[in-house]
C-alpha positions in Angstrom: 0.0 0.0 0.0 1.5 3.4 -1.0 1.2 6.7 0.7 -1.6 7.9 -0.8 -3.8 4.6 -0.7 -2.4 4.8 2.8 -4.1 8.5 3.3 -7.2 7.8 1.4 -8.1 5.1 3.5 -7.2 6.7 6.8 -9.9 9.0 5.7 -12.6 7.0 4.6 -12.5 4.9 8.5 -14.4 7.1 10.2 -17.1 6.5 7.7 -18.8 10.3 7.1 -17.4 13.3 6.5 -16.1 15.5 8.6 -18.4 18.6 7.3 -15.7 21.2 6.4 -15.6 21.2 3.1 -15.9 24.2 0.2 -17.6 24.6 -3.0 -15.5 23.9 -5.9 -14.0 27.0 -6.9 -14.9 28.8 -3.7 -11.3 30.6 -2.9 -10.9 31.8 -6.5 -13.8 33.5 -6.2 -13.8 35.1 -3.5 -10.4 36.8 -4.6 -12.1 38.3 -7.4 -15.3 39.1 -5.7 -13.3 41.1 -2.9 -11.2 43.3 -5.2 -14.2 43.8 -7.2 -16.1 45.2 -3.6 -12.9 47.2 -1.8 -12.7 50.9 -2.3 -10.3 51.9 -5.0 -6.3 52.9 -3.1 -5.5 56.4 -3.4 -2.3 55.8 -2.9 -2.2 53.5 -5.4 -3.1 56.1 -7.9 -0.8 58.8 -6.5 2.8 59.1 -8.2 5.9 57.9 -6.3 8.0 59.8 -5.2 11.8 59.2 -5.5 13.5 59.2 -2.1 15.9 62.5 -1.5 19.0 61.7 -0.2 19.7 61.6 3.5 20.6 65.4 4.8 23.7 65.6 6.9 21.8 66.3 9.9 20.3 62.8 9.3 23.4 60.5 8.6 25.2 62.6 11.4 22.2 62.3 14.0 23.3 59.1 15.3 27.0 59.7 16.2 25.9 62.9 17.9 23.3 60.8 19.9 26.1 58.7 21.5 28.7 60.9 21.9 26.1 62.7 23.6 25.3 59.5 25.7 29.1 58.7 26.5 29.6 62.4 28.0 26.2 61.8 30.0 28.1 58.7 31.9 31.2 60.7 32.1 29.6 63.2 33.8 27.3 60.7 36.2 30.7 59.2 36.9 32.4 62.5 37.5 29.5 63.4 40.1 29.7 60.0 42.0 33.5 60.1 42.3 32.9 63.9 43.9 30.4 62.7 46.2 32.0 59.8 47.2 35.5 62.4 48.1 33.2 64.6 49.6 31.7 61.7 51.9 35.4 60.6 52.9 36.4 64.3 54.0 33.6 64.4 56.6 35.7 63.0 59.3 36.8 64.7 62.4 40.1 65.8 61.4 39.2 67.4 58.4 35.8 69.3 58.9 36.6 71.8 61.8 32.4 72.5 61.9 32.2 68.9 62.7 34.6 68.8 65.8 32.9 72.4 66.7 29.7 70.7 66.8 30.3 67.5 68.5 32.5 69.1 71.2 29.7 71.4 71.8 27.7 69.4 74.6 24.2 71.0 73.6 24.4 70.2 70.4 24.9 66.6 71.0 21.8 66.4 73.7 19.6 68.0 71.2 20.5 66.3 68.2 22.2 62.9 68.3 21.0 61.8 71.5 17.7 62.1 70.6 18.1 59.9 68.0 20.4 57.5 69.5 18.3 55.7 72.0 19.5 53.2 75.1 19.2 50.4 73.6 21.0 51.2 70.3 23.6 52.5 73.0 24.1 49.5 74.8 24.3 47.1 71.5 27.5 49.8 70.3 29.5 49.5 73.7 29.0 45.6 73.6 30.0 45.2 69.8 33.1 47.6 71.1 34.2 44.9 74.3 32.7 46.4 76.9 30.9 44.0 79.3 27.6 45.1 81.3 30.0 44.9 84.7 32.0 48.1 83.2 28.8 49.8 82.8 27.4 51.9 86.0 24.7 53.6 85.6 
């Protein structure tokens, strides 16, 4: 049995059709019927154009864009490698404002002991060695 003895009788087993079938003819038709019904294309009808060439702006555009992008990261990187040197310069050696307002004994009640509270306290001095026997309240 060949292939296509093999198909047709594949399909005749079920013993009726399966119900999807066309008129003879039916796709040809309807090709022709539907150009014949559609709207005639007006841009069809119109002339073409012939394409200009490219203006420098255009071919240009694209390099400008990137170096444009490049000195965009240059200057983000710039800015985080000032702000990271201005971070390092805050300590107490270098920032005379600083050591002004951390010697200053007001300042420090007011402002960082508020926000520093016992507990917090208590967890620094053990992470730093010092056992709750050294501690007198």
């Amino acid at each position: 049995m060949n292939k296509e003895q093999y198909k047709n009788s594949v399909l005749d087993r079920p013993g009726h059709p399966d119900g999807m079938t066309v008129p003879d003819g039916f796709f040809e038709a309807f090709a022709r019927d539907m150009a014949a019904k559609l709207p005639p294309n007006e841009l069809e009808q119109q002339p073409v154009k012939a394409l200009q060439p490219p203006t420098r702006w255009q071919r240009m555009r694209p390099f400008v864009y990137m170096a444009a992008m490049f000195a965009g990261i240059w200057c983000m990187m710039k800015m985080f490698s000032m702000m990271q040197n201005a971070s390092a310069d805050m300590s107490l050696d270098r920032s005379p404002v600083l050591t002004a307002a951390l010697s200053n004994d007001d300042f420090v009640t007011d402002y960082v002991l508020d926000d520093y509270g016992e507990e917090q306290l208590l967890e620094d001095l053990y992470a730093d060695g010092y056992s709750v026997a050294d501690l007198s309240f």
